[in-house]
C-alpha positions in Angstrom: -30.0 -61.7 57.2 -31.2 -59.9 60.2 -27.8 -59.6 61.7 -26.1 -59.0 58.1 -26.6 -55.2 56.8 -24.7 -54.1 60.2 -21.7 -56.2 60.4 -18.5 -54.8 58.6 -15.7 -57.2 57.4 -12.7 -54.6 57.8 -10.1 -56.4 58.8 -8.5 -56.3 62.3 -5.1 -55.3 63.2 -3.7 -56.7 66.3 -0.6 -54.8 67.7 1.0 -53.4 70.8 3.3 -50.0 70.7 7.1 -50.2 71.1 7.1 -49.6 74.6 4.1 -52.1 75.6 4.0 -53.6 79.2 4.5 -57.5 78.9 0.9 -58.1 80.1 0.2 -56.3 76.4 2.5 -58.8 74.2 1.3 -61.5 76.0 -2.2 -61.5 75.0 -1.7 -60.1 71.7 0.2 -63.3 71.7 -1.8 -65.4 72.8 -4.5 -63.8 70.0 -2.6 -64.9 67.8 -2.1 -68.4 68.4 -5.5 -68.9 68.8 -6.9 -67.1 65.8 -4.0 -69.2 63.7 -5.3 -72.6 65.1 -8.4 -71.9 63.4 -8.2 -73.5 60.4 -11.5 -70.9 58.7 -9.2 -68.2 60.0 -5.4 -69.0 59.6 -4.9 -68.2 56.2 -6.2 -64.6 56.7 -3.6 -63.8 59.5 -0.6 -61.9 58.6 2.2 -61.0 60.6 3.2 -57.1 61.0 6.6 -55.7 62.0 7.2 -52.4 60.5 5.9 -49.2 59.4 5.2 -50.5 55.3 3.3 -53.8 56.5 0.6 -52.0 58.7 0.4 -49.7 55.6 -0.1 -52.1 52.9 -3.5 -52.8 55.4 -3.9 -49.8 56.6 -2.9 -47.0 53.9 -4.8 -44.8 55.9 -2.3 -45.0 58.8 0.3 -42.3 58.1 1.7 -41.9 61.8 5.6 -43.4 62.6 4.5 -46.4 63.9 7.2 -46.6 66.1 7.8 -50.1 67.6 4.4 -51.3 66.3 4.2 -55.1 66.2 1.4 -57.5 65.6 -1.2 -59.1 63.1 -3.8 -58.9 60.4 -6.7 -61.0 60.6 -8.6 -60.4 57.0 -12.2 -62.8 58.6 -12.7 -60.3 61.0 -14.6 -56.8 61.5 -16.9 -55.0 63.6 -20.6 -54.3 64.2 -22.6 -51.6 64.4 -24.2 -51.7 67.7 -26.8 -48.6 68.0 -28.2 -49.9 63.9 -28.0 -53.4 65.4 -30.2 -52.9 68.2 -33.3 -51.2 66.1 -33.0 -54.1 63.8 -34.1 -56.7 66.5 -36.6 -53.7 68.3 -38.1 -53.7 65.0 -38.0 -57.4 63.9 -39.2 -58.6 67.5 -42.4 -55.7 67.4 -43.0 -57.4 64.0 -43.4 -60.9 65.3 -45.6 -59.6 68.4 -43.2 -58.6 71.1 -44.8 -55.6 72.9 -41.9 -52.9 74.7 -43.0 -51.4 77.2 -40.9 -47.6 77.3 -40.6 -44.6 78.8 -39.3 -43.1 82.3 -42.2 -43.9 84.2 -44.0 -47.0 82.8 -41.2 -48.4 81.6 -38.5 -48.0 84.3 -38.7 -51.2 86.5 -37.8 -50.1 90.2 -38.1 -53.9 91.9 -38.9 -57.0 91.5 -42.0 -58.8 92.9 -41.5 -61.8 95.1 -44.0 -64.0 96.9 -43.6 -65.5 100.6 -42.1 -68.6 98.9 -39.1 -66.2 97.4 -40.6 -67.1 94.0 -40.6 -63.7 91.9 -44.2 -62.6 90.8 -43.2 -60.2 88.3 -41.9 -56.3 88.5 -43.2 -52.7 89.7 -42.4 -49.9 87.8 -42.4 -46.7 88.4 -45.7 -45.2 87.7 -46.5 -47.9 90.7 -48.0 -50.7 88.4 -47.3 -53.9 89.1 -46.5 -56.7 85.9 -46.9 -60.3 86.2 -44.9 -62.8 85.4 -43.7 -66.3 85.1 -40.4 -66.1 84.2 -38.5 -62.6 84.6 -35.6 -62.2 82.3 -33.0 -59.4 83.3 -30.4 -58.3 81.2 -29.6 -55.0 83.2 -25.6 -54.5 81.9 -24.2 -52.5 84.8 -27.4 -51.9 86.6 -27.7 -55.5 87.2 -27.4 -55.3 90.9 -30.0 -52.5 91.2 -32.8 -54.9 90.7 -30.9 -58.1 92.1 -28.7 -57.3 94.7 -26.8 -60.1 95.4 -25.3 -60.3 92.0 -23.1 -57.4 93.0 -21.4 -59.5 95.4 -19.4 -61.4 92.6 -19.7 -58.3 89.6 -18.9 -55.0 89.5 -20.1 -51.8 87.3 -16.8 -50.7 85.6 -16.5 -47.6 82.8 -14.2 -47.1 80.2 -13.4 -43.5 78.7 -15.0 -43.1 75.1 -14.3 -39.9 72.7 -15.0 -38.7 69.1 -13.5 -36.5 66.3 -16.2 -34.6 63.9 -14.6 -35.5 60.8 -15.7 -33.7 57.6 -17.6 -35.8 54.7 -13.9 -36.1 52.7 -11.9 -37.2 56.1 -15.0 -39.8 56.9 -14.7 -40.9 53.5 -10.5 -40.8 53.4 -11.1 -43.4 56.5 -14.0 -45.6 55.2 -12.6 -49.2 55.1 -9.8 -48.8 57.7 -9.3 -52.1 59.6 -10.4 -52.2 63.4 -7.1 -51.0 65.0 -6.2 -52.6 68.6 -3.5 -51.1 70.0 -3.5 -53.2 73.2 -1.4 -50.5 75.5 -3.1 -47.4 74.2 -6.7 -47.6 72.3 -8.5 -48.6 69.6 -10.3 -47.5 66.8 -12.4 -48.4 63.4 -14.4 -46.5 60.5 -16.2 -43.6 61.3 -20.1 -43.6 61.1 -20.7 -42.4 57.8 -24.5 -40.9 59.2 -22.7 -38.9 61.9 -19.5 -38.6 60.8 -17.7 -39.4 64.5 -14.6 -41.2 64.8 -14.7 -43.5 67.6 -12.1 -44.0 69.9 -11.7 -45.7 73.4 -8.5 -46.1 75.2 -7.7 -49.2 76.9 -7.0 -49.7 80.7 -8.4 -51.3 83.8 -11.5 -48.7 84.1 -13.5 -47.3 86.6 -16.0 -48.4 89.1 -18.4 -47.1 91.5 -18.3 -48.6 95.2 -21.1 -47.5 97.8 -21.8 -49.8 100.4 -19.6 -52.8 98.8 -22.0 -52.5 95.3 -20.9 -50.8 92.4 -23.4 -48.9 89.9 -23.4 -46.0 87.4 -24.4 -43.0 88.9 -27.5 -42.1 88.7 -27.2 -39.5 86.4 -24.1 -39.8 84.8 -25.1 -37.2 82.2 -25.0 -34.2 84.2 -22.6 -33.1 87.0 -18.5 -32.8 87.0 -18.4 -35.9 85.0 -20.8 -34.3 82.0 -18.3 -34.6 79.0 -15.7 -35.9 80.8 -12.8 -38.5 80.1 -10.0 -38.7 82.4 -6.8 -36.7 81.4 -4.7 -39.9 81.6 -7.1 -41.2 79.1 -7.0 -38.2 76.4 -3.2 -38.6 77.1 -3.6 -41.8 75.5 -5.3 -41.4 72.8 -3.6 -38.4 71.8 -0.8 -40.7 71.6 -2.4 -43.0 69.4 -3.6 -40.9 67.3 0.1 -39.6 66.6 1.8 -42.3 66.4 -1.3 -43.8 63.8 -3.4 -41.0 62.1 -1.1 -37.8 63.1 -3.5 -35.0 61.7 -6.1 -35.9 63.7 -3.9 -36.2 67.1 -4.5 -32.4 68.0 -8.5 -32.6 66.7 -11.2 -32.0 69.9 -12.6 -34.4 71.3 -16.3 -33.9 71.2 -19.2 -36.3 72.9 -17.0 -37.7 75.3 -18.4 -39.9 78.5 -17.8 -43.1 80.2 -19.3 -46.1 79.4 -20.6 -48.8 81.5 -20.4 -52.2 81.6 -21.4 -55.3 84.2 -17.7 -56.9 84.5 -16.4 -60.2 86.1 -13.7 -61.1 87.8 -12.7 -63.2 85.0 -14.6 -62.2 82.1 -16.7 -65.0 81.8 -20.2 -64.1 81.5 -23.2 -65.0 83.9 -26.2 -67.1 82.1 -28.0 -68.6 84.8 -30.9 -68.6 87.1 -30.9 -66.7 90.6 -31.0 -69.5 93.6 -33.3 -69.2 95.7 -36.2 -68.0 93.2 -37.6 -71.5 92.6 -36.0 -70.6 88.5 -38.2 -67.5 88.4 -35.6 -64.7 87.3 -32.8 -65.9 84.9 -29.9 -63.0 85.0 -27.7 -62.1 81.9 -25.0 -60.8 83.0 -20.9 -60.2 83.5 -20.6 -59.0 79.5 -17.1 -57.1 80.5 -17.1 -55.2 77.8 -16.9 -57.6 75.0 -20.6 -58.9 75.0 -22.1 -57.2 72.3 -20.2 -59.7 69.5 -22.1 -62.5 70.9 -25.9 -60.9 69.8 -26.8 -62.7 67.3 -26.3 -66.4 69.1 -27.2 -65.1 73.0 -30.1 -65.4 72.8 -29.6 -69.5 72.1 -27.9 -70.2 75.0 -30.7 -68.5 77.2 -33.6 -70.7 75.2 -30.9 -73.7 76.1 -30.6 -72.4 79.9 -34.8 -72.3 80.4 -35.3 -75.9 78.7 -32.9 -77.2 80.6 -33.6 -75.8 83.7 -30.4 -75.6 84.6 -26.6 -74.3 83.4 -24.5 -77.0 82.9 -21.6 -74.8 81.8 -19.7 -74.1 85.3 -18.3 -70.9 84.2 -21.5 -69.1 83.5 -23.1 -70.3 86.7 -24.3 -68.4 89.5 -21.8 -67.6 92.2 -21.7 -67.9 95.6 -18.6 -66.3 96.9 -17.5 -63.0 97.0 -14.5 -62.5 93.8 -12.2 -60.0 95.1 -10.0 -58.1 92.6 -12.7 -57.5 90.4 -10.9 -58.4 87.1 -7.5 -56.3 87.1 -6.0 -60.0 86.5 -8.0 -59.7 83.3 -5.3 -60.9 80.2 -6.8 -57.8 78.3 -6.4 -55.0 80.4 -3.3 -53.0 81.1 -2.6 -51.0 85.1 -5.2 -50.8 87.9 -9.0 -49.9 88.4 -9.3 -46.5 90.0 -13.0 -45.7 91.7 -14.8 -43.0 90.3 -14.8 -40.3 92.8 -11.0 -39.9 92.3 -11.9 -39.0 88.6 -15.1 -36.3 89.9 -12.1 -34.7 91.9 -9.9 -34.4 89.1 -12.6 -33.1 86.8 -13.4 -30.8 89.0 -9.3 -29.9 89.2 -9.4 -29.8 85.7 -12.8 -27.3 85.5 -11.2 -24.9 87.7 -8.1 -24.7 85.8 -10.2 -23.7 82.6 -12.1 -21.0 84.4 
């Protein structure tokens, strides 16, 4: 019930464009085959291979379609993150949890350790110091500002996100539409119906941050060249999407546009576990790569399993204690090459001059 009112059964289409990389068909293949050895799931999977079979899913989808191939999966959806987060900020203040906010009393700058390495609690940045017996961090891609030596085996990657205003008929003429997955250009789903943006994210091998061997967001990403900012080979994409799927929106601006930040892994696997050395004082929740958010509603389980335990026993969300180079462009899901994200300030910058 908590988890209920923000979770919308749209369908999911599955697909690559007619000139996807290999990399692309693989994994939509592989998708496939495991979504159909589910036997909840396997009679809700369709296969699509021209223009009329996306439409008879997806009416709203009025593009060519040229070369689309892929699949339906009916038992599947998406959730609405922002709505699903007050939920449980209001549901835990009901049952006693007390949030501590704000830039200054809330903003944790370090982490408190005694002589024995064991972690005391946290300092924030009005200079008070919290105690604690068990310090929980669950930082997404500012992980490593508070424990270092997690950024020796993760990364802070972006992606490129954009909207289109849509007026109350077109957010109503897409209301239903199935999550779309284009796997070599973008995806999309159903526009907010309180704000009226249509979402849209194209796919790739993002963007990181590397100073002094770390990556982190910048520290403030919200101002500067990269203030609504996506990279051109990004807008390319979805431009591109958008014609070949929704044509009359393809030429639309793209308003409230930014990158957005996750804590990746090498191999997407995510880190539940407790930092050696800290005699089990700080668990870290980590390595989410961008596809953590489905898991909310049963995360918080395997935490509550990792503290009574005192110990992971799964090996692939354990700590690591080697250095993973790469940093996840093997990743089955993503399509090309990270780039670092002063070669995108440059081209912003390019791109600004060009406009004055």
């Amino acid at each position: 019930p908590l988890f209920g009112p923000y979770y919308h059964e749209t369908g999911y289409i599955n697909c690559v464009f007619g000139k996807a990389p290999e990399k692309a068909v693989t994994t939509l293949n592989k998708n496939r085959s495991s979504v159909e050895a589910h036997p909840g799931l396997r009679d809700g999977v369709k296969s699509l291979g021209s223009p009329d079979e996306f439409r008879k899913y997806a009416w709203q989808l009025t593009g060519p379609l040229e070369g689309f191939k892929g699949y339906f999966n009916k038992t599947a959806g998406y959730g609405h993150s922002g709505n699903a987060l007050k939920a449980v900020y209001n549901h835990c203040a009901t049952k006693g949890v007390r949030f501590i906010l704000g830039e200054q009393v809330g903003k944790v700058t370090s982490l408190c350790y005694d002589g024995s390495g064991r972690c005391a609690g946290l300092e924030t940045a009005d200079g008070l110091k919290h105690s604690a017996a068990l310090t929980i961090c669950a930082l997404g891609a500012n992980g490593a500002s508070l424990v270092p030596s997690l950024g020796k085996f993760t990364v802070a990657r972006s992606w490129s996100v954009a909207h289109v205003q849509l007026t109350q008929e077109e957010c109503d003429l897409l209301r239903g539409i199935p999550v779309t997955n284009v796997r070599d250009l973008g995806f999309f789903f159903e526009p907010d119906p309180a704000t009226k943006l249509f979402k849209l994210c194209p796919l790739g091998a993002g963007f990181t941050n590397t100073k002094n061997g770390i990556s982190l967001p910048p520290a403030n990403p919200s101002s500067g060249p990269l203030q609504d900012f996506i990279p051109y080979e990004d807008e390319q994409k979805l431009r591109q999407l958008l014609r070949e799927t929704i044509p009359w929106m393809a030429d639309r601006p793209f308003v409230d546009r930014k990158l957005c930040w996750f804590n990746d892994s090498k191999d997407s696997e995510y880190l539940v576990d407790f930092v050696p050395g800290t005699n089990k004082s700080v668990v870290v929740l980590s390595g989410d790569s961008g596809h953590g958010f489905k898991m909310m509603p049963i995360f918080g389980k395997w935490v509550l399993d990792l503290v009574n335990n005192g110990k992971q026993t799964l090996q692939r969300w354990q700590w690591k204690n080697s250095d993973q180079a790469g940093w996840g462009n093997e990743v089955s899901w993503r399509v090309g090459t990270a780039k670092e994200l002063h070669e995108l300030e440059e081209e912003s910058k390019r791109i600004l001059k060009a406009r004055l």
